[in-house]
N, C-alpha and C positions, 0 to 999 in steps of 0.2 A: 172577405176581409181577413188579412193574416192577425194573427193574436199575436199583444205585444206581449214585451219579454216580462220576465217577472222582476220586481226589485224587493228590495229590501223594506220596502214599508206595502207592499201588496202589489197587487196586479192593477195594473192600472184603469184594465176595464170594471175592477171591483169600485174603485176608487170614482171611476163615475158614478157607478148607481148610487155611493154616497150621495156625490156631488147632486144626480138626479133630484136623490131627497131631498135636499136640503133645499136647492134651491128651485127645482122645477124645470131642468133641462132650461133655466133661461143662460145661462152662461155658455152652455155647449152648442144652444141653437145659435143664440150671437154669433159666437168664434164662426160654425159653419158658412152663416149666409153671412159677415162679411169676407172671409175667404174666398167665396163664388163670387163677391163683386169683382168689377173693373175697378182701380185705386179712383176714380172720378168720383164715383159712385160711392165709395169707401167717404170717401174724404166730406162730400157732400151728408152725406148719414151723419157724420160725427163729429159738421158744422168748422171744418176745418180747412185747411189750406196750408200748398207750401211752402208759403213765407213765416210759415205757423201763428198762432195765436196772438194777439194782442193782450198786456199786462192786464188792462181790466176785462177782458174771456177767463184769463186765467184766477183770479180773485173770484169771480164768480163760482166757475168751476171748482174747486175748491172747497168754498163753503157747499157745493151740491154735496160733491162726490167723497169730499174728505182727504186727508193725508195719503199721500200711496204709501201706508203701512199696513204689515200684513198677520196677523197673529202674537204681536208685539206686546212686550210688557205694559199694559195702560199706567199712567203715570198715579198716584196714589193721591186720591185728597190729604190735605192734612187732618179730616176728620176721621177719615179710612187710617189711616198711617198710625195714627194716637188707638184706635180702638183695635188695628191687627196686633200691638203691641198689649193690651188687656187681653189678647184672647191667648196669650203665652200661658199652657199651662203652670210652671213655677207663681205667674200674675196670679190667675183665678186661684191657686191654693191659697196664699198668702190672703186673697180678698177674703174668701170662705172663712180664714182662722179670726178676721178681722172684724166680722160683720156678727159669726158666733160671738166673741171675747164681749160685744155692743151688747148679744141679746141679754149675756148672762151677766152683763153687768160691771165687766171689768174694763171702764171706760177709760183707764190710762194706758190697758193694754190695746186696745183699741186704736188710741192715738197714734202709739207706736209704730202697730201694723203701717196703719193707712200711711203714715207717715215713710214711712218703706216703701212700700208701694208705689208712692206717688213719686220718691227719689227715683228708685230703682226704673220707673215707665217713662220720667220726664228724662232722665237722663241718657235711657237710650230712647227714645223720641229725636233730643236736638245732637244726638250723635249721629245716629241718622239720616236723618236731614241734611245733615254736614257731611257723612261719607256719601251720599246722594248727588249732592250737588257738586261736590269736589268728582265723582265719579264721572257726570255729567260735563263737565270742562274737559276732564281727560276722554271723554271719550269727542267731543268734538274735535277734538284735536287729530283726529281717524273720520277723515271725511271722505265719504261715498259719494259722486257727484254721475252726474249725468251729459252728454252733448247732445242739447237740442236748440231746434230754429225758431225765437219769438220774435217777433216784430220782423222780419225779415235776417236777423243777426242772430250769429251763431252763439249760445251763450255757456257757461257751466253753470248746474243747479245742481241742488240735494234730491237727491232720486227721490225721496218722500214731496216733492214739493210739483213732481209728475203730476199730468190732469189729464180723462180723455181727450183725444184731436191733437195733442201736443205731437211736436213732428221732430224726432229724437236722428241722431246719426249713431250707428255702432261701428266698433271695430276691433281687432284681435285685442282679445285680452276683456274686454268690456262684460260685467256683468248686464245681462237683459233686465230693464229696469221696471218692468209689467209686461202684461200681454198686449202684443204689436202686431199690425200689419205690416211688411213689410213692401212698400213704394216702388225700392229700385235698389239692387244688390250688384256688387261682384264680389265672384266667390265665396258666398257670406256660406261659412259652417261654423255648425252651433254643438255645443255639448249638449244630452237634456237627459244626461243620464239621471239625475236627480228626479225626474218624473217617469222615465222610460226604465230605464235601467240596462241601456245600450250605448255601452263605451264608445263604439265610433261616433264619429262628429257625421252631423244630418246636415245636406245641403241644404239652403232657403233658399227660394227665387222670389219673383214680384209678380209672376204671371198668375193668374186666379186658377183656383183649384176645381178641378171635375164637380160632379155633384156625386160621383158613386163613391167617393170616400164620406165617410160617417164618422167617424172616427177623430178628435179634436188636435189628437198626439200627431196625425198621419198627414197632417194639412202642410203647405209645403211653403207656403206665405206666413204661415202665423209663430214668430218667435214669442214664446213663454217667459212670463218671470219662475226663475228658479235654473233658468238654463244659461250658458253665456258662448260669447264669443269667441273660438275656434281660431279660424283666421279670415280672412275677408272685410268686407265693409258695405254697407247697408245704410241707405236712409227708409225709415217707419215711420207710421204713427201708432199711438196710443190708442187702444181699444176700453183696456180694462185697469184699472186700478185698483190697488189695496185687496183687500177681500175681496171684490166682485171679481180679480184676477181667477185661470183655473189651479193656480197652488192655492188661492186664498180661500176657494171652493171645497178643496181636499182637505180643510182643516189644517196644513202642515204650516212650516215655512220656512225660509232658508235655513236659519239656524237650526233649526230643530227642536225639541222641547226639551225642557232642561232638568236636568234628571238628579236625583239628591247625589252630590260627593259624597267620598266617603269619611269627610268633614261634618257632613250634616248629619251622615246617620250617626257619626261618633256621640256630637251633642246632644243628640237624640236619644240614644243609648244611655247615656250619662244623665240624664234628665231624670230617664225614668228607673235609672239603678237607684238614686236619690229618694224617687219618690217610693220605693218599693222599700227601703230602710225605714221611710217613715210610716209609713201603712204595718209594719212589723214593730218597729218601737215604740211610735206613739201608742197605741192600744196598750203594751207591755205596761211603759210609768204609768199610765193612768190607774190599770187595776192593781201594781202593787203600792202607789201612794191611796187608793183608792180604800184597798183593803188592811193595809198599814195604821194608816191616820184617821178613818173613817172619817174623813170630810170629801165626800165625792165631787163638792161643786170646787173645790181648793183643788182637788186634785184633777178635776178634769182641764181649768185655767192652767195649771201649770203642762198640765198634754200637749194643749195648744200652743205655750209659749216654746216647749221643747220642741214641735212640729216648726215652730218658727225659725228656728234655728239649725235647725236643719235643713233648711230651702237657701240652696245656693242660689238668692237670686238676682246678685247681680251677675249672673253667669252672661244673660243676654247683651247686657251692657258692655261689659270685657270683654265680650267676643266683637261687640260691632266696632267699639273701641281698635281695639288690636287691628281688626280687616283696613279700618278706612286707614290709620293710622300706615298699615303696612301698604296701601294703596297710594297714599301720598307719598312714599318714601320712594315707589319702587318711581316712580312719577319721574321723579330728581335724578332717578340715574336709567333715564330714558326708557323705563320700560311701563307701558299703557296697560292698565288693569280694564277688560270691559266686562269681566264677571268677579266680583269680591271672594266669593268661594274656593274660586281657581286658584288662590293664594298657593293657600296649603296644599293643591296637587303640586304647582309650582317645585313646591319645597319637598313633596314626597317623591317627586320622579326621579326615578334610579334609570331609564334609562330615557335617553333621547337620540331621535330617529331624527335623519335630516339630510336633505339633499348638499352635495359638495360644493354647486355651484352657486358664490357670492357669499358661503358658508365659509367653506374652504379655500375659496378662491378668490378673487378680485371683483370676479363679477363683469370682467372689463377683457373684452376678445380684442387682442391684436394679431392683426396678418402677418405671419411672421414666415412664411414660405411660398412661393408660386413655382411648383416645378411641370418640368416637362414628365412622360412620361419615362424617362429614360433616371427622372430622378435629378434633370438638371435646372438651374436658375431659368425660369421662361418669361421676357416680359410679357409675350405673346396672352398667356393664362392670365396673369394677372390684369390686363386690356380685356381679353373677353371675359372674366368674371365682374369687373367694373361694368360691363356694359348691361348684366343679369341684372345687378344689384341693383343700378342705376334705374332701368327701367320698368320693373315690375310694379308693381303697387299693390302686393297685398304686404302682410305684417313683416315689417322692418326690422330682422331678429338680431340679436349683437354682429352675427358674423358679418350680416349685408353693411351693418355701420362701422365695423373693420376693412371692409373693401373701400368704402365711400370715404373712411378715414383718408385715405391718396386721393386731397382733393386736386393734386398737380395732372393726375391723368381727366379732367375734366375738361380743362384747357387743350390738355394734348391732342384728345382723342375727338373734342368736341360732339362730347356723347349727344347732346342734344339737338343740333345742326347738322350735324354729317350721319346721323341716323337717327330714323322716325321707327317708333313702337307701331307693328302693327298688332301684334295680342300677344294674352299670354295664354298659359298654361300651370293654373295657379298648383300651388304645395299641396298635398295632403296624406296623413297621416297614416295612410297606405303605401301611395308612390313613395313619399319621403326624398320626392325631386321638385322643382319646377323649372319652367323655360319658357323663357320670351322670343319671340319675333320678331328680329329689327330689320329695317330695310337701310342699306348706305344710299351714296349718292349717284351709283350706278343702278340702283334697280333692285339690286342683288336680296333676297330673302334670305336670313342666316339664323336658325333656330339655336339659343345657347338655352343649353341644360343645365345646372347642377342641382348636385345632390347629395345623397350619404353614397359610396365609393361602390358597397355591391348591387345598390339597385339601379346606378348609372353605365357599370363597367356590363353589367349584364344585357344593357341595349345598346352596346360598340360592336359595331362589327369590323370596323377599320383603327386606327390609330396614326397619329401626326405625330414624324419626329422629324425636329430639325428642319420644318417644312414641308418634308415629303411625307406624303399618304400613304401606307402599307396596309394588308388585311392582318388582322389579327390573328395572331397563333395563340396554341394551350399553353408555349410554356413561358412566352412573353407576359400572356397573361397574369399568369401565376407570379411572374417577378413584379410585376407593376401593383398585384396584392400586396404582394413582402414589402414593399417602397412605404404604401398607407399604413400596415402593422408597426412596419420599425417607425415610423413617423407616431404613434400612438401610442406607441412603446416609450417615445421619450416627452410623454404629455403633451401631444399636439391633438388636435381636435381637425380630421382629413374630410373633406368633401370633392369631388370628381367634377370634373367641368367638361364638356362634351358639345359637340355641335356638331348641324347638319347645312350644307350649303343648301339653296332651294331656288335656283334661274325659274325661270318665267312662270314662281306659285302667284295666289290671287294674295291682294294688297287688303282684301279684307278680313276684320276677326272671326273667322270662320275658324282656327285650330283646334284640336284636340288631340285626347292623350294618345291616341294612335298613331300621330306623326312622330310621336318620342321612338322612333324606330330606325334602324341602320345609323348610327349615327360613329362620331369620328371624337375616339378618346383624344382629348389637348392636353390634360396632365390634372395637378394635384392643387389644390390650395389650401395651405396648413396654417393653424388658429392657434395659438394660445390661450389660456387663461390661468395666469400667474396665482402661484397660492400667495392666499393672504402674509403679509409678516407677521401679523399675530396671531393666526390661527395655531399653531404649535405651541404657543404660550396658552393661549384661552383652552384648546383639549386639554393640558396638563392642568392647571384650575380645574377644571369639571372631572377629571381623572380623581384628583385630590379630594373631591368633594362626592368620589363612591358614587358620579353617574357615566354609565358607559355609555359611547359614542356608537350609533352603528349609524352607516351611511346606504342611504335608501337613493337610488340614482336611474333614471333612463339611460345613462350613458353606457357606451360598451365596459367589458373588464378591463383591459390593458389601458386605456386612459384613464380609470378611476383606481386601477391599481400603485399608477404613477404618484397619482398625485397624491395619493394614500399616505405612500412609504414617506413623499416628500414634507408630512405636514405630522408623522408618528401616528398615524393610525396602522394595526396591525393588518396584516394582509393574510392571515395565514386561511382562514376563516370567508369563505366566497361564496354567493348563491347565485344564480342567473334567472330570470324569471321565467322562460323554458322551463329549468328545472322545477320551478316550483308551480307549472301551471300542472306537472304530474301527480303534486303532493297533495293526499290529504289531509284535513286539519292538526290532527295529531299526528301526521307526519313532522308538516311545516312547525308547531307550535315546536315540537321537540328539535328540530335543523335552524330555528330561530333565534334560539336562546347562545347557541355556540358562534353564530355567523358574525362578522363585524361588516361585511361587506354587499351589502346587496346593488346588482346592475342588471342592465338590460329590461330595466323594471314598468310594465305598463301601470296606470294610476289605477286597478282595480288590486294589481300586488302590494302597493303601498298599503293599502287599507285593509289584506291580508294579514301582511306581515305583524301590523302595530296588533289587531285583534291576536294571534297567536302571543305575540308576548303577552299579552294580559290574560288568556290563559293560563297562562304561567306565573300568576302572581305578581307581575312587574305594574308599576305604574308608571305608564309611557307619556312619556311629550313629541310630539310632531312639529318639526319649523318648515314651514313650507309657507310659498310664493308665490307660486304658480297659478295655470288658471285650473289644472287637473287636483291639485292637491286639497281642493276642499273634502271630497270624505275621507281621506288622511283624515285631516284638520278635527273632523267632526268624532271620529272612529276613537282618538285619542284622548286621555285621560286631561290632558292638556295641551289647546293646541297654541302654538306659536306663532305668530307670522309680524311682516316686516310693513312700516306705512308704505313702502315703496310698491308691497305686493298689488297681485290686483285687486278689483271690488270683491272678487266672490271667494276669495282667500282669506280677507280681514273681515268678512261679514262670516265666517267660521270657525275664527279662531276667540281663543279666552283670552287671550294675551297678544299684544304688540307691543314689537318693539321699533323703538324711532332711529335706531343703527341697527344694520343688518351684520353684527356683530357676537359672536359666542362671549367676547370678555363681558359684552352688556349682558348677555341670558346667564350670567355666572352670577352677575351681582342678584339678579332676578331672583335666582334661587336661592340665595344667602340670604334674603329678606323673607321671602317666604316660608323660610325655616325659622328666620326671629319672631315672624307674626304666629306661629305653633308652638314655639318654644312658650310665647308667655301666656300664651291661653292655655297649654299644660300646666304651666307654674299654677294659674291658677286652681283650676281644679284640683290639680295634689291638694295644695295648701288648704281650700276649701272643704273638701273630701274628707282628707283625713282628719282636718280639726273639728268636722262634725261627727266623724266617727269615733273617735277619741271621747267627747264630749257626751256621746250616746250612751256608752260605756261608765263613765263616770256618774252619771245623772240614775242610770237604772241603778247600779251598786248602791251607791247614796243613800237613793230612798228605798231601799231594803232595809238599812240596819237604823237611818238617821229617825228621832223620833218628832221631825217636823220636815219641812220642805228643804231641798238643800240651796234651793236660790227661789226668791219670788218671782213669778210671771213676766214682774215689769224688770227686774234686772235682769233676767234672763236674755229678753226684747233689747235693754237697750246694750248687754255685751254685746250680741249680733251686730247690731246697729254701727257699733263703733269698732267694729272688727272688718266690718263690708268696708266702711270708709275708706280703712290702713291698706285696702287693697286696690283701690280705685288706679291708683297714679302703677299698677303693673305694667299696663301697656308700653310705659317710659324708661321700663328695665333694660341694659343688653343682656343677651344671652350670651353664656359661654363659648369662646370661638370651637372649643373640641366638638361642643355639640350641635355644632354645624357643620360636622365633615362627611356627618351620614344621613342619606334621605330620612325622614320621619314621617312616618305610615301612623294614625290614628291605631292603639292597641288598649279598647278599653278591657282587656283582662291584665295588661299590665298596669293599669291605674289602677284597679281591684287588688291587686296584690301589693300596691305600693300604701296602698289606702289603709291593708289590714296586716299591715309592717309596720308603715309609721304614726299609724292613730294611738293604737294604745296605749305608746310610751307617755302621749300627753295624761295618759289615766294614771297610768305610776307617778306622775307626779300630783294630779287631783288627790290622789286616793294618800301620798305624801301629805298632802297640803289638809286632807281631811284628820289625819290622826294628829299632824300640829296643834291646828284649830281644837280640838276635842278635849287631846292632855296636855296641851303645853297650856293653853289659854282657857281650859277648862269651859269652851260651848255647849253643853248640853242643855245649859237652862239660858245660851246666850246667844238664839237663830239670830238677833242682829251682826253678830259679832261674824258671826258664820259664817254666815249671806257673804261680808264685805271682803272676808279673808276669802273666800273663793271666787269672787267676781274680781279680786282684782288678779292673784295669781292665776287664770283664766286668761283672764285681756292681756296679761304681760305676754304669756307664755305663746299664745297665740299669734299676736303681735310680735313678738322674737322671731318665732319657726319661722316665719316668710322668709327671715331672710337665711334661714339653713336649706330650707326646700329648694329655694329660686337656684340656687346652683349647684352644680357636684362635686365642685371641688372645698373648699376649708373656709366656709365665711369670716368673713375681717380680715382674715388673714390673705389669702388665695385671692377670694371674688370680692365686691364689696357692689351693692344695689348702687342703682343710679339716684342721684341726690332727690328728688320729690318722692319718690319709695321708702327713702332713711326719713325725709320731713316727714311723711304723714303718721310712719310708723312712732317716732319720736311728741308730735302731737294727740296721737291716740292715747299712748299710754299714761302722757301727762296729762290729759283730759280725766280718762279711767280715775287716777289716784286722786284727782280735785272733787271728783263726784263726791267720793267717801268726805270731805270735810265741808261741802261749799253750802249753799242756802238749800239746795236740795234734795241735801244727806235724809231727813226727815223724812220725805214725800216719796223716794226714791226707796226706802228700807235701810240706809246705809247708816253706820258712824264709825269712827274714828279706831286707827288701827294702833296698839302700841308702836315704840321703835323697833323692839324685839322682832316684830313678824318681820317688819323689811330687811335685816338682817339674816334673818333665814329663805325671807323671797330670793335674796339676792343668791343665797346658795343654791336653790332650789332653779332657779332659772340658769345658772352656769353649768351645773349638776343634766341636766333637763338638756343644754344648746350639744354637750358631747356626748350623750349618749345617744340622743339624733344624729347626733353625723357616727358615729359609730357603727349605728345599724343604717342609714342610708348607704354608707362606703360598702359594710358588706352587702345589701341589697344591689347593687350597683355591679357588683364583683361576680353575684349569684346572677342575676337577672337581664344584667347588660345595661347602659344605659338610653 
């Protein structure tokens, strides 16, 4: 038995002895001995038949065997969903300070916590829920279906909705929806690179397999879910479903597992830069209030409430906030979110990789030439290519629906009447021809060919001009090449038409590709595919917005060149996939990054080329289509694909879009840069006004001879400083700061953190020597307490809106109105505390007129010398 090829996730015979374990060679044995039956025998086993299933078999079946899903996200209790959300570290610290503050008695600080707590988890809970479900709608809107036979009627269904015995049809383009026998085929070839890891397409037949193959991959009847359809057409049935499938055996599954962005590790990062400040400072105030005041149990409550305050934690919330919010937006302008995280690749991809056609171009082939060989108008050609197109039956590709487009030669020629199909000689991905067999009304056998121009012109040995038959010379030949070049040259799309007369061959389907031989050149059929109108518009947008276009194409160079120049994409810059089948990876990763144009490209170069950029520090996006472009799709940072694509395209990608349109992928990524923009907002803002706040609180209680704020007002600034920041996700972002990709850089949030926190300390450390000598607090910590909890909530409450943007607040940018409300409700909340019924209980009272006159200095003093040192941060560090 030959050893299969190796892939990308193992060798496949490793990947059985998994499979053996796991499940006991019952999967493998299955596959075998129904493979070795006769389909009677098949069908009988699996309680089926070819008019397929009856509604209530399939309800049964069902409740047996389960969904055909296969390694799937299980949908989350709302018990699970509330408790993944406590097991947030930021959650359990904040529980921890909450449940201590209980033991040791400080039970208003207690309140506080949990009260926090229970905001911060309920709120993202039913935000959750709510980008869940909104997710869930957008993604059914991306329906995966199936063609199979129930009740004797052909019907569509939800591939999940599969059952063993079900009696499916395939066809080019069709993702395999489980593991199948296949009944009865023609031409059926399958991809199954995703399990093999061999790029050519594998024949299926219906005839039952030897008993000396062993091997489950090697079986010659049994199409796989994970593999799809090639070209051909096939009726099966259903073997295996969901997990009992052999992908769902391998533990893998289409999509693949889903691996942390570099979104998540950012938060992640971020989480625990936070949490390492507080593991360093809290211990700090504790032993110098500690050893300052000797009141250890005072000074350890106040640890806590400054640990409190330093837990960014409604982080989780503004982040879920922001995702679904940028989820539903991206929604509206046609573009399908099926992974929430995928946002922020969206908006970090600098560069995108994409095929020309339906990208670049219409998408829509018109015949827009029939010549003779000689390079003249032939109706002759255009008659025998109608008669190809007409009567083949495998995949119907645009060109054949640009011939059939002249529906007037159907009448003319009475393709169906005056010539009977006797067989074909289907396409494949090797020959890259095929040709049918017709017989006219004389008898006469006439094999027409076509194909791509050198694998057809290579089995001419004669050529037809003007009627008469001549043998083919070198240097005629050579001109009827130059005829297809210059035709290619001016963006036509050439294929060769060819035929063989055949007096008294047999009337049955007996051909094969050995009669593709001596055959008679007829001429040229030349194809359009008009560039799009706004495709020159949409690259200049994504130009603008600093992501470079490179074009990843099978097509030859001189038609992708055309169409190139016609739509402003540079040319200068070419690779051919020859070339790069020489290159090694540090060849190609460095030939990659200069090139704009890749062609002649097979789907393992695709998935070459995107990995080499990412070597390269790029964050790529893939828009593909097709049925080859799924490990593209997968290989890239973000894939993209179209509803229109097939099953095993949008079952890969993170993203679709509902117009196969670059102006829609423009807005995509302008949104994906608003939903980053304000989740950085927030953590500046957060960051540094806990950094700032650190800074002040340790100084303080060094020199101060009492606390510089009590535990519970400490607790409830935080409290009403989280609030004022709730309604960010509602902000716009700056249009400048949408013109360049944004990459997650937590060392530039570090560095902005410890630029722009301290200034809030020069103002604290302001606000401490007013309090001290202006208003004489040293025997008056109530007076103290009040005068720093509110210049605190002001200032804090201010900054947001100097941080949210880079240009001049009030003046330049100004927040979006619920951002201005809440900020303007906080602070008037803040100042009511100090005088309301809870001044008392809270530690507060009443401020003279004098401090809000100098507040008022101290906060305008405080809003420009933050943008001062932002502008120059800005200047130094970039924005």
């Amino acid at each position: 038995m030959n050893r299969l090829p190796e892939t990308v996730m193992d060798d496949p015979v490793q990947h059985s002895d998994k499979l053996n374990a796991k499940n006991g060679k019952h999967v493998s044995d299955q596959l075998l001995e129904t493979a070795r039956a006769d389909t009677e025998a098949v069908l009988k086993t699996l309680h089926s038949r070819l008019d397929g299933l009856s509604l209530g078999e399939v309800d049964s079946r069902l409740q047996q065997y389960g969904m055909n899903e296969i390694a799937r996200e299980k949908h989350q209790s709302t018990l699970m969903r509330f408790l993944s959300n406590i097991k947030n570290p930021l959650v359990l610290l904040l529980t921890a300070l909450g449940v201590i503050s209980f033991l040791t008695g400080d039970l208003r600080a207690a309140v506080i916590i949990f009260i926090m707590v229970v905001l911060g988890v309920v709120l993202r809970f039913f935000q959750e829920m709510r980008a869940d479900n909104a997710a869930e709608k957008l993604k059914a809107m991306v329906s995966n279906t199936a063609t199979l036979v129930r009740e004797g009627k052909e019907t569509e269904a939800p591939l999940k909705l599969l059952v063993p015995g079900d009696i499916i049809r395939l066809s080019a383009g069709d993702m395999v929806p489980a593991d199948v026998r296949v009944l009865s085929a023609k031409d059926l070839f399958l991809n199954q690179s995703a399990l093999t890891g061999e790029s050519l397409p594998i024949e299926k037949k219906a005839t039952s397999t030897s008993a000396d193959v062993q091997n489950p991959l090697e079986l010659n009847n049994i199409c796989f879910l994970g593999s799809n359809v090639e070209s051909g057409s096939a009726t099966a049935v259903v073997i295996h479903t969901g997990d009992q499938t052999y992908f769902g055996a391998l533990a893998t599954s289409i999509v693949g597992q889903r691996q942390l962005t570099s979104f998540d590790k950012g938060i992640n990062k971020f989480t625990w830069l936070m949490i390492y400040f507080i593991a360093v400072m809290v211990p700090a105030v504790f032993l110098i209030n500690g050893l300052s005041k000797h009141d250890w149990l005072e000074a350890f409550l106040f640890a806590m409430a400054v640990a409190v305050g330093l837990t960014p934690e409604m982080l989780p919330m503004i982040v879920t906030v922001n995702l679904s919010k940028g989820a539903l937006a991206m929604a509206r302008k046609k573009v399908i979110v099926k992974r929430l995280n995928a946002i922020q690749n969206f908006g970090a991809m600098d560069v995108l990789c994409t095929d020309k056609t339906g990208t670049l171009t219409q998408g829509k082939i018109v015949l827009e030439k029939h010549l003779d060989a000689h390079g003249d108008p032939s109706a002759k050609v255009l008659e025998y290519g109608y008669l190809n197109s007409y009567h083949h039956t495998g995949l119907k590709n645009l060109l054949d629906e640009a011939v059939l487009a002249h529906e007037e030669l159907e009448e003319h020629l009475k393709a169906k009447e005056k010539y009977r199909k006797i067989d074909e000689i289907p396409f494949d991905f090797v020959r890259r021809r095929m040709s049918v067999i017709v017989e006219d009304t004389t008898g006469l056998n006439t094999l027409i060919c076509k194909g791509a121009v050198d694998e057809v012109l290579s089995l001419c040995t004669r050529v037809e001009i003007k009627g008469e038959v001549i043998e083919v010379l070198p240097q005629h030949d050579a001109k009827r090449r130059q005829i297809a070049d210059e035709l290619n040259s001016q963006g036509f799309r050439v294929i060769a038409l060819a035929y063989k007369q055949m007096p008294g061959a047999t009337d049955e389907p007996t051909y094969a590709v050995k009669d593709e031989s001596d055959l008679i050149l007829l001429g040229f059929l030349a194809f359009v595919d008009p560039p799009k109108d706004t495709a020159t518009e949409a690259l200049e947008q994504l130009r603008q917005l600093n992501v470079d276009i490179k074009i990843l194409t099978g097509d030859n160079e001189i038609i992708t060149t055309y169409i190139c120049k016609e739509v402003g994409v540079p040319v200068e810059h070419l690779l051919l996939g020859p070339q790069i089948e020489g290159m090694n990876e540090a060849e190609l990763a460095e030939a990659a990054s200069a090139t704009s144009i890749f062609a002649r490209l097979a789907p393992v170069h695709k998935e070459r080329i995107i990995r080499a950029l990412q070597s390269n520090g790029h964050v790529v996006g893939f828009m593909g289509d097709g049925i080859n472009d799924a490990p593209a799709l997968k290989a890239a940072d973000v894939g993209i694909s179209v509803n229109s694509a097939v099953d095993i395209a949008k079952e890969s990608s993170d993203i679709i879009l509902l117009e196969n349109s670059l102006l829609v992928l423009q807005q995509g990524v302008l949104e994906g840069r608003r939903v980053f923009g304000n989740i950085v907002k927030y953590i500046k803002m957060a960051a540094s006004s806990s950094f700032g706040n650190m800074l002040s609180v340790v100084g303080a209680s060094a020199f101060l001879p009492f606390l510089p704020m009590l535990p519970i007002q400490v607790l409830i600034n935080n409290l009403l400083y989280d609030f004022s920041q709730t309604t960010i996700p509602t902000d716009e972002v700056d249009a400048e700061w949408l013109t360049k990709p944004r990459k997650w850089e937590i060392d530039e949030i570090l560095r902005f953190i410890l630029c722009i926190g301290p200034i809030s300390s020069i103002f604290d450390y302001l606000t401490f020597f007013i309090m001290l000598s202006v208003f004489n607090c040293w025997d008056n910590p109530t007076l103290f307490h009040t005068g720093w909890f509110v210049e605190s909530l002001f200032t804090q409450t201010l900054i947001i809106h100097v941080i949210r943007t880079n240009k001049i607040p009030f003046l330049q940018s100004w927040a979006s109105w619920p951002l201005i409300l809440t900020s303007l409700i906080i602070v008037a909340v803040g100042a009511w505390l100090t005088v309301s019924p809870l001044a008392d209980t809270l530690g507060f009272g009443p401020l003279p007129p004098l401090y809000w006159g100098l507040l008022a200095v101290i906060l305008i003093c405080y809003v420009i010398l933050t943008q001062l040192v932002k502008t120059w941060f800005y200047r130094r560090y970039g924005d």
